[in-house]
Biotite code that builds the C-alpha atoms (Angstrom):
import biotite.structure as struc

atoms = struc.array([
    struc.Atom([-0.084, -18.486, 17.761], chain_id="A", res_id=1, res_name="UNK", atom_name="CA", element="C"),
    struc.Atom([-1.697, -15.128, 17.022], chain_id="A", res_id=2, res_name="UNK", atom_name="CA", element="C"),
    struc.Atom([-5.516, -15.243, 17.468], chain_id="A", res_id=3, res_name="UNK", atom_name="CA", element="C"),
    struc.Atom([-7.694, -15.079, 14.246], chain_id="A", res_id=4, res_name="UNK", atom_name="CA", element="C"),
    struc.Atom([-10.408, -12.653, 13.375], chain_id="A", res_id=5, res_name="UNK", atom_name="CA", element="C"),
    struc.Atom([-13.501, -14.417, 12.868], chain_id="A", res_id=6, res_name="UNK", atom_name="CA", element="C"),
    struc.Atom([-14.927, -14.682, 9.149], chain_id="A", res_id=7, res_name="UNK", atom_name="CA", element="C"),
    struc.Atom([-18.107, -12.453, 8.535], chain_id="A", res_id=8, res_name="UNK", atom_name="CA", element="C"),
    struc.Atom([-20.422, -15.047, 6.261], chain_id="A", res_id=9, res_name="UNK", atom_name="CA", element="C"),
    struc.Atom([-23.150, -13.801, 4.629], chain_id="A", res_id=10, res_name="UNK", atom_name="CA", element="C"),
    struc.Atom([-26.449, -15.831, 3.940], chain_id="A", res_id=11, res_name="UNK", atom_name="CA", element="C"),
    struc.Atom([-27.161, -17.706, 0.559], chain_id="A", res_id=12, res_name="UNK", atom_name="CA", element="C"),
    struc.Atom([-29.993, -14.705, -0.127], chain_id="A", res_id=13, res_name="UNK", atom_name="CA", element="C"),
    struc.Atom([-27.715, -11.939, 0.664], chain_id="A", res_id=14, res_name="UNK", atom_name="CA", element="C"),
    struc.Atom([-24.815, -13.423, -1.285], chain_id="A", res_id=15, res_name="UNK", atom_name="CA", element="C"),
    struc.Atom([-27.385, -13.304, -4.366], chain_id="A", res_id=16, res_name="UNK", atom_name="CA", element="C"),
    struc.Atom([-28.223, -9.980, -3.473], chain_id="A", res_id=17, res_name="UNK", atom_name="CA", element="C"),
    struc.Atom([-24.676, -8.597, -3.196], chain_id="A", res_id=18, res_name="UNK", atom_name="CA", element="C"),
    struc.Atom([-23.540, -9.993, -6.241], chain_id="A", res_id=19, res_name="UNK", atom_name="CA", element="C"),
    struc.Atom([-26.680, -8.778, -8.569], chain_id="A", res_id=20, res_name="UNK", atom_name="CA", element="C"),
    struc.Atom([-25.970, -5.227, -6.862], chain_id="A", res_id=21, res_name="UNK", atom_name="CA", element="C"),
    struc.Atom([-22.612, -5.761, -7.646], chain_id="A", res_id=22, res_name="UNK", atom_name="CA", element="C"),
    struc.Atom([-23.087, -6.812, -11.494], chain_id="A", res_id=23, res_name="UNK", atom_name="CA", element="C"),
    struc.Atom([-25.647, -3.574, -11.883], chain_id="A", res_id=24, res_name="UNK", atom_name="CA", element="C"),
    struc.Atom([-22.877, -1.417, -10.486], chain_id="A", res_id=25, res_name="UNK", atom_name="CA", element="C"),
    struc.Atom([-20.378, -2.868, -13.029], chain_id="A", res_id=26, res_name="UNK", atom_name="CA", element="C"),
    struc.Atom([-22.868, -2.308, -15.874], chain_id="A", res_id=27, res_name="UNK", atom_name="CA", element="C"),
    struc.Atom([-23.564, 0.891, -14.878], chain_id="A", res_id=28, res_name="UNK", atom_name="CA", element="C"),
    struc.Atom([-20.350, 1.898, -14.112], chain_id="A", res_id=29, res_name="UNK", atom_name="CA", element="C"),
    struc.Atom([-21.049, 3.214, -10.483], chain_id="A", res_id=30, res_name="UNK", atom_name="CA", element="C"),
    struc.Atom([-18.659, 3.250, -6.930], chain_id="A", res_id=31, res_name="UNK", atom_name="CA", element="C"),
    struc.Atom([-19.488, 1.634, -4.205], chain_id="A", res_id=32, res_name="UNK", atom_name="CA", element="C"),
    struc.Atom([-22.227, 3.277, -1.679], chain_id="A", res_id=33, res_name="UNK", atom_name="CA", element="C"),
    struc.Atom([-18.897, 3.652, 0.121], chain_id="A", res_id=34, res_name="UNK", atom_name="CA", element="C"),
    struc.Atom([-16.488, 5.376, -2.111], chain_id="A", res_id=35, res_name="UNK", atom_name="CA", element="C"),
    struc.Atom([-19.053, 7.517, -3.851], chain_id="A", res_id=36, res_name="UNK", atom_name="CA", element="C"),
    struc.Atom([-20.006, 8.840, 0.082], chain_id="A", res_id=37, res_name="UNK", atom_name="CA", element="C"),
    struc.Atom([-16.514, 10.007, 0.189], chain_id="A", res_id=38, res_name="UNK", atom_name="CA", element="C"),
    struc.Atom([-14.882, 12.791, -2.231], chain_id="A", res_id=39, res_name="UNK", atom_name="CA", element="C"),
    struc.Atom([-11.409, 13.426, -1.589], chain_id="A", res_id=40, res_name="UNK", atom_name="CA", element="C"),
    struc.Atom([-9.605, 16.934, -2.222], chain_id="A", res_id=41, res_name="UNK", atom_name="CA", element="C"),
    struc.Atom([-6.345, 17.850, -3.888], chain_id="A", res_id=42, res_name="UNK", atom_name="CA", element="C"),
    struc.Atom([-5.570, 21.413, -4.147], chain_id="A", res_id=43, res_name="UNK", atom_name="CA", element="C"),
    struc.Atom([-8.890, 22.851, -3.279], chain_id="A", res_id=44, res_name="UNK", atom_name="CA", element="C"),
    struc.Atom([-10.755, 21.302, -6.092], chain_id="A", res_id=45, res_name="UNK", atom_name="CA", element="C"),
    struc.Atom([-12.672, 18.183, -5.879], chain_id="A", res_id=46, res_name="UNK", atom_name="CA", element="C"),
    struc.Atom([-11.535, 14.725, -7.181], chain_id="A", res_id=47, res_name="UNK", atom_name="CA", element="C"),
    struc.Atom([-13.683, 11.828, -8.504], chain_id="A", res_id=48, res_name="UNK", atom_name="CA", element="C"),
    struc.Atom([-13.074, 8.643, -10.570], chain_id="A", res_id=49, res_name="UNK", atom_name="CA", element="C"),
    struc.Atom([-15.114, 8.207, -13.360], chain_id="A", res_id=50, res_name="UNK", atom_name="CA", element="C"),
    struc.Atom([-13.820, 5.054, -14.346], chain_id="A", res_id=51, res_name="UNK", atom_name="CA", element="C"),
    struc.Atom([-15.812, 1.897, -12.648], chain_id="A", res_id=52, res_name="UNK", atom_name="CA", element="C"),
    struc.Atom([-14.146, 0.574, -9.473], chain_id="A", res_id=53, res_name="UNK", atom_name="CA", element="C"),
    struc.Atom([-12.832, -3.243, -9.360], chain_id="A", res_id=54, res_name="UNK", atom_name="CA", element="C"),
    struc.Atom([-13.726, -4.663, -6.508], chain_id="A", res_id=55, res_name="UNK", atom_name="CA", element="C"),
    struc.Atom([-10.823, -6.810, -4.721], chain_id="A", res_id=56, res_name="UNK", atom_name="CA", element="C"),
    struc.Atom([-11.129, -9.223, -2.405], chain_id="A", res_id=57, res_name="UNK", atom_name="CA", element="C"),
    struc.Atom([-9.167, -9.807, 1.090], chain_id="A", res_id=58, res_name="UNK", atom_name="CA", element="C"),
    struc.Atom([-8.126, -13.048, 1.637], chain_id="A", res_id=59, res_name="UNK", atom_name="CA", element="C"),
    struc.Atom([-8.193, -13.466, 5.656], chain_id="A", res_id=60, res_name="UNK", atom_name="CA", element="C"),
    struc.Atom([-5.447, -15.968, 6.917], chain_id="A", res_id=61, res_name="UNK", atom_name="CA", element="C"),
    struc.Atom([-8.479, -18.785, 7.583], chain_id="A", res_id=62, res_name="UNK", atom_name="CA", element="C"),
    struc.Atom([-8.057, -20.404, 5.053], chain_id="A", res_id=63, res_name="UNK", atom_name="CA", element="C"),
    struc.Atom([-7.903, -18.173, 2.250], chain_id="A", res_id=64, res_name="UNK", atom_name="CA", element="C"),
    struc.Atom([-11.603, -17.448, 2.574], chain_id="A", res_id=65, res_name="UNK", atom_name="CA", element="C"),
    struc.Atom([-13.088, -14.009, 1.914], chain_id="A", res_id=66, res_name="UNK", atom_name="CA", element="C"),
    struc.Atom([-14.117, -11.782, 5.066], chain_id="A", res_id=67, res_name="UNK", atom_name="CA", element="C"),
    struc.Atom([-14.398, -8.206, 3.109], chain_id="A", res_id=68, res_name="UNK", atom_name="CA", element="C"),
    struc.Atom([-13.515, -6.597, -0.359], chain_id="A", res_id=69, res_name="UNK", atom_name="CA", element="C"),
    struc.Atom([-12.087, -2.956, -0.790], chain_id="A", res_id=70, res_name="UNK", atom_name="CA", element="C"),
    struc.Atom([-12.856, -0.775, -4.079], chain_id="A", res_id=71, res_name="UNK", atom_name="CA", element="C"),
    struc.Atom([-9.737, 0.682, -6.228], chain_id="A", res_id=72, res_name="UNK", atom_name="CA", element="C"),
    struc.Atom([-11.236, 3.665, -7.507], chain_id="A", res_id=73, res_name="UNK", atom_name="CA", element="C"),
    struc.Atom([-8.180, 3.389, -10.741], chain_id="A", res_id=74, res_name="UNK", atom_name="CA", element="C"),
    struc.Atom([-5.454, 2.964, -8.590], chain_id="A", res_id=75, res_name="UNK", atom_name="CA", element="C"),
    struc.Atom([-2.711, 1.326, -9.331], chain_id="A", res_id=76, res_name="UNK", atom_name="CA", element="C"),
    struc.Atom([1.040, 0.614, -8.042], chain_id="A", res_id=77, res_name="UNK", atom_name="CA", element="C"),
    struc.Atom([2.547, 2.874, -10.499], chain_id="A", res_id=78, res_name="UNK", atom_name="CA", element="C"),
    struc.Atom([1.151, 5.484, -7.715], chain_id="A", res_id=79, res_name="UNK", atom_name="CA", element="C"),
    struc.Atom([4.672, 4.470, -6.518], chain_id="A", res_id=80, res_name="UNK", atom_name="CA", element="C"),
    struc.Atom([6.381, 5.937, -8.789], chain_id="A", res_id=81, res_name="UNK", atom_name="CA", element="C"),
    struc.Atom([4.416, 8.870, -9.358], chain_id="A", res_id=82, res_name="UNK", atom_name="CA", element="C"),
    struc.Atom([5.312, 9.533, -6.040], chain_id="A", res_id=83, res_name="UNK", atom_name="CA", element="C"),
    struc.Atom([8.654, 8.755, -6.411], chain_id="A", res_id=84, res_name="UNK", atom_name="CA", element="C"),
    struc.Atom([9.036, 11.156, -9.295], chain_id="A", res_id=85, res_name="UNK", atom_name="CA", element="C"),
    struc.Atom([7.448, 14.034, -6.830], chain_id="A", res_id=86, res_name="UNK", atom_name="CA", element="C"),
    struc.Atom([9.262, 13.476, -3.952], chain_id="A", res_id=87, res_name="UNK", atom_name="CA", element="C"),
    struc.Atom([12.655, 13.326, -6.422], chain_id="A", res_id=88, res_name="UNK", atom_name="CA", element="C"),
    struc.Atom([11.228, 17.136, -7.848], chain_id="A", res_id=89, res_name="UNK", atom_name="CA", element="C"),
    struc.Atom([11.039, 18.302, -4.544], chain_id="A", res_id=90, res_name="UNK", atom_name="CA", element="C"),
    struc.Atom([14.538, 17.283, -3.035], chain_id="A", res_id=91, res_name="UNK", atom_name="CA", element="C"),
    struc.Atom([15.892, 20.841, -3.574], chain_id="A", res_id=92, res_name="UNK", atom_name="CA", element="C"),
    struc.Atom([12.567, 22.667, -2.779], chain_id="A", res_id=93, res_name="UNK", atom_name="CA", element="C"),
    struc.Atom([12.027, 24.875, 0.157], chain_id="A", res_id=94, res_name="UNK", atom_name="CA", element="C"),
    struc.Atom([11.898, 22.718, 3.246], chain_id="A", res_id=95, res_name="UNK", atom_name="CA", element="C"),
    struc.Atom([9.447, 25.344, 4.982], chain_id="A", res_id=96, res_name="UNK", atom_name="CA", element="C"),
    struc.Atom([6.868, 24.745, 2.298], chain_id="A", res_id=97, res_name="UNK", atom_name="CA", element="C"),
    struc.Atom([7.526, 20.836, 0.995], chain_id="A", res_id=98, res_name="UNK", atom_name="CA", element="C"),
    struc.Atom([7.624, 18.187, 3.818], chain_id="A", res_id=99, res_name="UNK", atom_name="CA", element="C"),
    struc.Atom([9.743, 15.742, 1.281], chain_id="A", res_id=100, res_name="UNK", atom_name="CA", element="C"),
    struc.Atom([12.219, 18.645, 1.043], chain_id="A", res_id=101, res_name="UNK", atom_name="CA", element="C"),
    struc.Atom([11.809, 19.018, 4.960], chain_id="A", res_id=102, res_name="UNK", atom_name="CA", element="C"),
    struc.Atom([12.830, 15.283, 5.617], chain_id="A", res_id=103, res_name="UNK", atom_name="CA", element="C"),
    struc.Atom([15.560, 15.140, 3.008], chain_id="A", res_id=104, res_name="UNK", atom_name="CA", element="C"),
    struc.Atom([17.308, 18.219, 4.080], chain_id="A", res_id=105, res_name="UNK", atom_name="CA", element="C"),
    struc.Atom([17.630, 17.030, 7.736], chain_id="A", res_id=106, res_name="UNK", atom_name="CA", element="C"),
    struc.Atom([20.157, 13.657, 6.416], chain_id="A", res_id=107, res_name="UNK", atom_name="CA", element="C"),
    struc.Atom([20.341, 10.317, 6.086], chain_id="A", res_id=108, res_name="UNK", atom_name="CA", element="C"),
    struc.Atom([19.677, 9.319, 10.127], chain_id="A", res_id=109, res_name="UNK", atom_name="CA", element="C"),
    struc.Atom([16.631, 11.390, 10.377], chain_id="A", res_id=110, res_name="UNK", atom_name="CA", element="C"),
    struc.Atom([15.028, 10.026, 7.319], chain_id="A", res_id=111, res_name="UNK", atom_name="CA", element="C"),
    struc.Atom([15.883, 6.566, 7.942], chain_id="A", res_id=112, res_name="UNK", atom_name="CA", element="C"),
    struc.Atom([14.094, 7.226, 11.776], chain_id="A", res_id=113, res_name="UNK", atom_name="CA", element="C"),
    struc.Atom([11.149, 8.693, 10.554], chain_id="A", res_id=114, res_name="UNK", atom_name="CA", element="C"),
    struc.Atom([10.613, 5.390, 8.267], chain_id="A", res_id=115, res_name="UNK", atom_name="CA", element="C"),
    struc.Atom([11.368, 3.298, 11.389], chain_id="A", res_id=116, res_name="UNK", atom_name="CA", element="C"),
    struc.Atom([8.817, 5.345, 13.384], chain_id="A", res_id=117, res_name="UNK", atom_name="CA", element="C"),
    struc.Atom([6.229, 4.927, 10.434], chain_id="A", res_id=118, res_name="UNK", atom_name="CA", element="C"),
    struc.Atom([6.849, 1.394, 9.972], chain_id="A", res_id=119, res_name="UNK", atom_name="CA", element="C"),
    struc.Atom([6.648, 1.008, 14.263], chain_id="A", res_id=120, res_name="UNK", atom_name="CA", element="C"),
    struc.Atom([2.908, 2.644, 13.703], chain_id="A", res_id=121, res_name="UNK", atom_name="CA", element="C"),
    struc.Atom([1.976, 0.360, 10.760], chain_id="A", res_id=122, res_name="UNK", atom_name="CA", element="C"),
    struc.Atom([3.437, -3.222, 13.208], chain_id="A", res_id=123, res_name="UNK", atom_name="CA", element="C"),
    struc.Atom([0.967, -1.237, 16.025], chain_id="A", res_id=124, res_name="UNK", atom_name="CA", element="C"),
    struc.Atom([-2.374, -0.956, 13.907], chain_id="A", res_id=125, res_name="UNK", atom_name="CA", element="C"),
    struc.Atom([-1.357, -4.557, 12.480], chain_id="A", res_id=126, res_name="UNK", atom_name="CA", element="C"),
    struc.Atom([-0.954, -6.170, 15.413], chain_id="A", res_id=127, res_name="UNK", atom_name="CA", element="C"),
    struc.Atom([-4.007, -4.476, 16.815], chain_id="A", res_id=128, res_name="UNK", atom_name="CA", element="C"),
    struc.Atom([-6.226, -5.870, 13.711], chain_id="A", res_id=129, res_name="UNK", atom_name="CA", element="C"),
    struc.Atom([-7.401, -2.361, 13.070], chain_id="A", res_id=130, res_name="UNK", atom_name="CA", element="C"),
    struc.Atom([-7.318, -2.988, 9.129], chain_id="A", res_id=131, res_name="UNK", atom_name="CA", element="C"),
    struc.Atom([-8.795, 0.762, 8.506], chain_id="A", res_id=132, res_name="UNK", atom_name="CA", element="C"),
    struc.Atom([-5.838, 2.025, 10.254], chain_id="A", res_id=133, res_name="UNK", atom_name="CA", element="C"),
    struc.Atom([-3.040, -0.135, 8.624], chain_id="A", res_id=134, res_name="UNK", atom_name="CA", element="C"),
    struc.Atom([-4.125, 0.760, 5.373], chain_id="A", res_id=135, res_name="UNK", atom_name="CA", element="C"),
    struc.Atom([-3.237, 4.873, 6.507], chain_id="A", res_id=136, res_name="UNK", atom_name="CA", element="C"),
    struc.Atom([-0.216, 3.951, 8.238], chain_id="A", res_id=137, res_name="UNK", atom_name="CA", element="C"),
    struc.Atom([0.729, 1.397, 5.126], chain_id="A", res_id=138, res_name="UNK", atom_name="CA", element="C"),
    struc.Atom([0.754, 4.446, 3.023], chain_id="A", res_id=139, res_name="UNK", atom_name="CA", element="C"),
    struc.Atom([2.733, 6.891, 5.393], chain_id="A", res_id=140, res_name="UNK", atom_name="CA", element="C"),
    struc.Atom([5.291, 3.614, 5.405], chain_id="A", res_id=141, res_name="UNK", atom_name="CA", element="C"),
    struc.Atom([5.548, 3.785, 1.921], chain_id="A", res_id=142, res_name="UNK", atom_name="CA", element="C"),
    struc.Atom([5.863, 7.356, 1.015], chain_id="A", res_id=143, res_name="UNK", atom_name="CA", element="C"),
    struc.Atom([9.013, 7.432, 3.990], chain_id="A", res_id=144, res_name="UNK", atom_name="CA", element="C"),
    struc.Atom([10.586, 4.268, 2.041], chain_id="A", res_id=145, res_name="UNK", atom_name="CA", element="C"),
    struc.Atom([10.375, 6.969, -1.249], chain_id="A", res_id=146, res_name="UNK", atom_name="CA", element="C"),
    struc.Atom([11.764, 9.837, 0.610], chain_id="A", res_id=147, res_name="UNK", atom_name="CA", element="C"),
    struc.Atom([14.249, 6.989, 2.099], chain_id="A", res_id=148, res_name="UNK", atom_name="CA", element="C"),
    struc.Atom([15.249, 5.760, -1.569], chain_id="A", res_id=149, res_name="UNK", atom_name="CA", element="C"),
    struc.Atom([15.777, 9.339, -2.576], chain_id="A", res_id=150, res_name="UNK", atom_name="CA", element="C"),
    struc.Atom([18.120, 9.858, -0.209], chain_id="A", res_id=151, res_name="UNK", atom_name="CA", element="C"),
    struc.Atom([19.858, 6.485, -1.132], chain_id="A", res_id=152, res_name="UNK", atom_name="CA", element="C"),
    struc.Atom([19.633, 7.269, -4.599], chain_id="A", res_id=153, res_name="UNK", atom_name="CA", element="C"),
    struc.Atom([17.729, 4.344, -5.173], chain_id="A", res_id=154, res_name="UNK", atom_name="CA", element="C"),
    struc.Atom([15.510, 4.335, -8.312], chain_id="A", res_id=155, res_name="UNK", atom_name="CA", element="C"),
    struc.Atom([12.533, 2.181, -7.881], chain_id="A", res_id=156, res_name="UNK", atom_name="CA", element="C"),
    struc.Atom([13.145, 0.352, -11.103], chain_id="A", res_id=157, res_name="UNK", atom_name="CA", element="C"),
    struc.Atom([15.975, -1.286, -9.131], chain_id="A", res_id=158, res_name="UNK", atom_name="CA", element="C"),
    struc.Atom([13.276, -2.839, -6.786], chain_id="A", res_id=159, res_name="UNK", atom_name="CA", element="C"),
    struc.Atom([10.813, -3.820, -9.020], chain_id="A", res_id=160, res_name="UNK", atom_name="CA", element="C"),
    struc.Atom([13.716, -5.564, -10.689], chain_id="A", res_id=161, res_name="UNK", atom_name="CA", element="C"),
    struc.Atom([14.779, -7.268, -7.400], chain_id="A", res_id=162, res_name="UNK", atom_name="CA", element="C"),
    struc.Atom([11.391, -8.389, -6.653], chain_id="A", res_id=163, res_name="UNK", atom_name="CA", element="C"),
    struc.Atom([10.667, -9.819, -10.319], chain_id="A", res_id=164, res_name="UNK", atom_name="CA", element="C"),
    struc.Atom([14.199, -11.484, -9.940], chain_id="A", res_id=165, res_name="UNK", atom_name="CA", element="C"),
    struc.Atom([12.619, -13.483, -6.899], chain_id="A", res_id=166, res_name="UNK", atom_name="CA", element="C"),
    struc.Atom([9.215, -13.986, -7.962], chain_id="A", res_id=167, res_name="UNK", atom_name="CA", element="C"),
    struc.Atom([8.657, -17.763, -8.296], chain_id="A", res_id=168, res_name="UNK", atom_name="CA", element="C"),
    struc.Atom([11.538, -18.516, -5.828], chain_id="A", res_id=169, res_name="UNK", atom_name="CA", element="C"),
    struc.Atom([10.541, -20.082, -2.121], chain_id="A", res_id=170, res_name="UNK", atom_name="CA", element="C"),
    struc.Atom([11.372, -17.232, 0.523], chain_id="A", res_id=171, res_name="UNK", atom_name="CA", element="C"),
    struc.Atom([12.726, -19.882, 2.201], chain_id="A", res_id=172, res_name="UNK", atom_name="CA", element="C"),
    struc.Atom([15.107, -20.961, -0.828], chain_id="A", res_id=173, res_name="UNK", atom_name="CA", element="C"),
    struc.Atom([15.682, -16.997, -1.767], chain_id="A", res_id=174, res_name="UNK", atom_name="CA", element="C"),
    struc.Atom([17.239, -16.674, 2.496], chain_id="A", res_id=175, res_name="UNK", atom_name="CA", element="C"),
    struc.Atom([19.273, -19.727, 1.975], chain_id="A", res_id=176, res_name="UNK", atom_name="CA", element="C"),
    struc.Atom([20.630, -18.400, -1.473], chain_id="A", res_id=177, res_name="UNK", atom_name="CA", element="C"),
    struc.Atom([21.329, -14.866, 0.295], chain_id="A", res_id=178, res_name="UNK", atom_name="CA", element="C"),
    struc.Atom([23.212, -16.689, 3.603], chain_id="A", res_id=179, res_name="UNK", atom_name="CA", element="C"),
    struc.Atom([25.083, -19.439, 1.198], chain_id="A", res_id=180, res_name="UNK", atom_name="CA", element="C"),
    struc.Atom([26.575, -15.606, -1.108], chain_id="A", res_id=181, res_name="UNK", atom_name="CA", element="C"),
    struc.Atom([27.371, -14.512, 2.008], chain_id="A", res_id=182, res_name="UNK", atom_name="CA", element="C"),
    struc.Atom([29.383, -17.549, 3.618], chain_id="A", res_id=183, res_name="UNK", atom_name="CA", element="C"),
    struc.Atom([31.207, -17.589, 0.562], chain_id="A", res_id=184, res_name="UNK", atom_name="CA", element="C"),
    struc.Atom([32.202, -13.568, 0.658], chain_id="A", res_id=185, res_name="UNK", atom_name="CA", element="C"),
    struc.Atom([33.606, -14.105, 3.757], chain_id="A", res_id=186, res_name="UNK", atom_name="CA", element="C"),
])
């Protein structure tokens, strides 16, 4: 059994507190202390949301209950296929100046090993608990699965359409479905 981190509680008064800090950045329409400290840039020029955040919450595995909650500053999954659609545009772009085109031009087995090496990194930080770090090497494991895909010629619709097929279904009734197709194939 894989130890458990503990759950960070906070008191009754600093539960108030948090939450009425929490409802005046909503009204307001403020970040976080924490995502407002930190302004990312895209080529050279600065980058800010000016949408308010929604605040998620992390479910720990105790449970269900809530240890810590992470601000989207507007992001959403269809930053999936945004990214999809760039690394597709850059297939046939000069490798020495796009890293997608880089990848792609060097075949199938050294795109497929870079995604295995990304996804090793991402089992590391995971099994490590060092959340900050699995959320970087989550990303770098997702944008190799896109360049991966590409090279496949995998659209992402196809996925999405996989996934909504199964939604609702056990996992363990969706494996026995996929081993019973596959007894009867053979």
């Amino acid at each position: 059994m894989a130890s458990e981190r503990p759950v960070k509680t906070k008191s009754p008064a600093k539960k108030a507190s948090t939450k009425k800090t929490a409802s005046k950045k909503a009204e307001t329409g403020k970040r976080s202390v924490a995502k407002s400290a930190v302004t990312a840039k895209k080529g050279g020029a600065k980058k800010s949301a000016s949408a308010p955040s929604k605040t998620v919450k992390r479910a720990v595995r105790t449970g269900g209950a809530v240890a810590q909650t992470a601000t989207l500053d507007g992001a959403t999954a269809s930053v999936l296929d945004r990214l999809f659609e760039v690394v597709t545009a850059r297939r046939d772009a000069d490798p020495n100046i796009s890293h997608s085109a880089r990848l792609l031009s060097r075949g199938t087995a050294k795109v497929a090993q870079k995604f295995g090496e990304e996804a090793v990194e991402c089992l590391i930080e995971a099994v490590a608990g060092r959340s900050d770090k699995l959320v970087g090497e989550s990303a770098d494991v997702l944008y190799h699965l896109i360049v991966m895909w590409v090279d496949a010629g995998v659209h992402p619709a196809e996925i999405w359409n996989e996934l909504h097929r199964r939604e609702g279904t056990s996992g363990i009734a969706e494996k026995q479905s996929r081993a019973t197709a596959r007894v009867q194939e053979s």
